[in-house]
SEDOMI-955772 format. One record per residue: residue in one letter; x, y, z of N, C-alpha, C, O in turn. Coordinates in steps of 0.05 Angstrom, whole numbers, plus 5000, padded with zeros to 4 digits. Atoms other than C-alpha are relative to their C-alpha. Layout:
N
AXYZXYZXYZXYZ;...
REM end
This chain:
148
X502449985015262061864581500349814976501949874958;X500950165026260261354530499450144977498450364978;X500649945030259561434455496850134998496050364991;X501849915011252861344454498250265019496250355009;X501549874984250961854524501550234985500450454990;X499349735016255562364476498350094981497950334978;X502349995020250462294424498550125013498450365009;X503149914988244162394468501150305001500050484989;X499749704985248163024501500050184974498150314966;X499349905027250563284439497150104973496750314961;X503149975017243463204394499450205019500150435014;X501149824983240263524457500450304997498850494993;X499049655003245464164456499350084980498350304981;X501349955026243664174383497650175000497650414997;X501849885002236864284387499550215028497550345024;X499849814987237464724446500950274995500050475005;X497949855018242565134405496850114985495650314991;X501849835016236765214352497350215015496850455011;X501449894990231265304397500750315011498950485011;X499249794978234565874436501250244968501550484971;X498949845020237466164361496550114997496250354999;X502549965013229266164342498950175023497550355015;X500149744990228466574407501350314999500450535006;X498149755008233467074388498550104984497150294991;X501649905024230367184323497950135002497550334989;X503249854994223267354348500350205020498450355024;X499749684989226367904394501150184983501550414991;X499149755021229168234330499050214990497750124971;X502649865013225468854307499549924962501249834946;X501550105028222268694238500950234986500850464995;X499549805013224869014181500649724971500549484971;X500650265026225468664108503249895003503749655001;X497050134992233368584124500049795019500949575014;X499950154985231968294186498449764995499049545004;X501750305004226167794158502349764983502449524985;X498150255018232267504105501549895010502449675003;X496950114985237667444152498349745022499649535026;X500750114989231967124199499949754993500949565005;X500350285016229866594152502549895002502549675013;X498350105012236766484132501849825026502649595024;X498950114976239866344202498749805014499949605022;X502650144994233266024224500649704996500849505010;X500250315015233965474175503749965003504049785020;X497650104984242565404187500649955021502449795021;X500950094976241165364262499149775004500549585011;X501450235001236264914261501649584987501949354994;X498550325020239764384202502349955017502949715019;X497650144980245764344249498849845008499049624997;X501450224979241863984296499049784989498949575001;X502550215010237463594249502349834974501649624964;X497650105012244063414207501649795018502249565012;X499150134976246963174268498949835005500149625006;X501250224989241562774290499749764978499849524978;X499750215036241162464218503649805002503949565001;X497750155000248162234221499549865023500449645015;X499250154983247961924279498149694999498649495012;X501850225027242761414237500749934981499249814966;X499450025035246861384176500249655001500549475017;X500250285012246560784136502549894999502549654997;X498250055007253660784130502450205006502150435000;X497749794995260961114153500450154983501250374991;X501049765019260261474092498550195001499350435000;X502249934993253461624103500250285020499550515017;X498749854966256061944174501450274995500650505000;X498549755007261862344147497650104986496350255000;X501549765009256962634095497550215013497150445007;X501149864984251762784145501550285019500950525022;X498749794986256563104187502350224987502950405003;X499149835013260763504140497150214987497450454987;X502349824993253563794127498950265017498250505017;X500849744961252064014203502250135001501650355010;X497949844996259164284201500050294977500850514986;X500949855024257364704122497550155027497750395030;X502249864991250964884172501550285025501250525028;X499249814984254565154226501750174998502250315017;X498549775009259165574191498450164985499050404987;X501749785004253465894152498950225018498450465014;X502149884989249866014212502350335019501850565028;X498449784985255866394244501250254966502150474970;X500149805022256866794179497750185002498050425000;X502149874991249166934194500750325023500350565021;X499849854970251067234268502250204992501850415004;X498149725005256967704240498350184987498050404997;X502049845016251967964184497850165025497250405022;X501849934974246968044258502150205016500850375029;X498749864989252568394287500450254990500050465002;X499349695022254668944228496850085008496850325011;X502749885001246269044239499750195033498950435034;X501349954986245369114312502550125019504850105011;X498649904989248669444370501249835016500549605010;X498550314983252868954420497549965009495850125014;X501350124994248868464436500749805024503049745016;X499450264984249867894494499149804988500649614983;X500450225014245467494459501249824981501849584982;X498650035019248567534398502349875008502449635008;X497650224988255467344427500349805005501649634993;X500950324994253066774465499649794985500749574987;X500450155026250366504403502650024989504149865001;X497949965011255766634371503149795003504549664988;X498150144985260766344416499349714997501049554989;X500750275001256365684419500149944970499649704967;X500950125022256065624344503149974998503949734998;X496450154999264165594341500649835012502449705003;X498850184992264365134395497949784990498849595002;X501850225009258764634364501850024970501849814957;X498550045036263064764290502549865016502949635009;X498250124990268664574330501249715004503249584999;X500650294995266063954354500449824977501949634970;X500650195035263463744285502349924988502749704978;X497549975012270063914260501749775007503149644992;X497750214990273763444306497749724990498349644968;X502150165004268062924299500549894973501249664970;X498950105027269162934221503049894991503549734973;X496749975008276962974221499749625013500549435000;X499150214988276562374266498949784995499549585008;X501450135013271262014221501949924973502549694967;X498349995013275762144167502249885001503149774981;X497450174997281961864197499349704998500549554983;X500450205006278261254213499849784974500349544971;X500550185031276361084140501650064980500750084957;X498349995020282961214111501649755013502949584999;X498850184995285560784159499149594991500449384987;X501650225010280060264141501149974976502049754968;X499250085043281960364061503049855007503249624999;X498150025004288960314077500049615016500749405004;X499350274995288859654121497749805002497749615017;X502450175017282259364089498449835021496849665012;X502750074990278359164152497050044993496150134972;X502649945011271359174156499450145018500450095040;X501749794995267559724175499649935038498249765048;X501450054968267459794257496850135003495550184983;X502649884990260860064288500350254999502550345004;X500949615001258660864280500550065026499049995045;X500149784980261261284328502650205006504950184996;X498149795001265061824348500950045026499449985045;X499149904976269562074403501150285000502350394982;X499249694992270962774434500950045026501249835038;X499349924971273063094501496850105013495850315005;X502450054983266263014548500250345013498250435024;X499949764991268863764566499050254978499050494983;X499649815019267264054498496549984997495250134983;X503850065003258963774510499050155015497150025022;X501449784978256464334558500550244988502850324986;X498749765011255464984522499950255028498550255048;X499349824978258165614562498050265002498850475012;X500549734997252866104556497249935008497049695015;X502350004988245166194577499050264995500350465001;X500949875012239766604544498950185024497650385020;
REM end
């Protein structure tokens, strides 16, 4: 898999990820707890994806890391969200699923950053110029394991 068909897949799971979190939410029963936690997951869900897709536009390997240390801040909120959804509700599948996918999309990011990071220490240290934006991962870690 190429750089840039990890991107497409990767954005894609993103907003799939949100979409499918913004179904969760609207099967929740309504209660003023549940509207805060809604919002709040809603919008950390969602900014993964739209963080993600932003970096992969950045102006700059800077640019990039800070985008993506973002989506990674997003997706550890959003799984902070899903424990707070958990202490509320009784086991859920949903919930888990989600759950599970938001560790392995923080995961990603995580390696994604670390390995953005290495690159531009190595850049400082032996003063090339700036290669091209992109990132590499294991093509096994782009398929999430669960289904709503």
């Amino acid at each position: 898999m190429t750089n840039r068909e990890f991107r497409e897949v990767l954005e894609d799971r993103t907003a799939r990820y949100a979409v499918d979190v913004f179904k969760f939410l609207r099967s929740l029963p309504y209660d003023v707890s549940v509207k805060i936690i809604s919002y709040q997951l809603g919008k950390s869900a969602s900014s993964l994806g739209a963080n993600y897709h932003e970096a992969n536009r950045a102006e700059s390997r800077d640019d990039f890391v800070h985008k993506i240390s973002i989506a990674l801040k997003e997706a550890n909120e959003s799984l902070y969200w899903f424990k707070v959804v958990e202490g509320l509700l009784d086991f859920d599948v949903n919930v888990e699923n989600l759950k599970n996918e938001t560790i392995e999309l923080r995961d990603i990011l995580q390696s994604i950053l670390k390995g953005s990071k290495r690159i531009n220490s190595q850049l400082l240290h032996s003063k090339l110029s700036t290669p091209p934006l992109h990132h590499s991962i294991t093509p096994s870690l782009v398929t999430p394991n669960y289904s709503l």
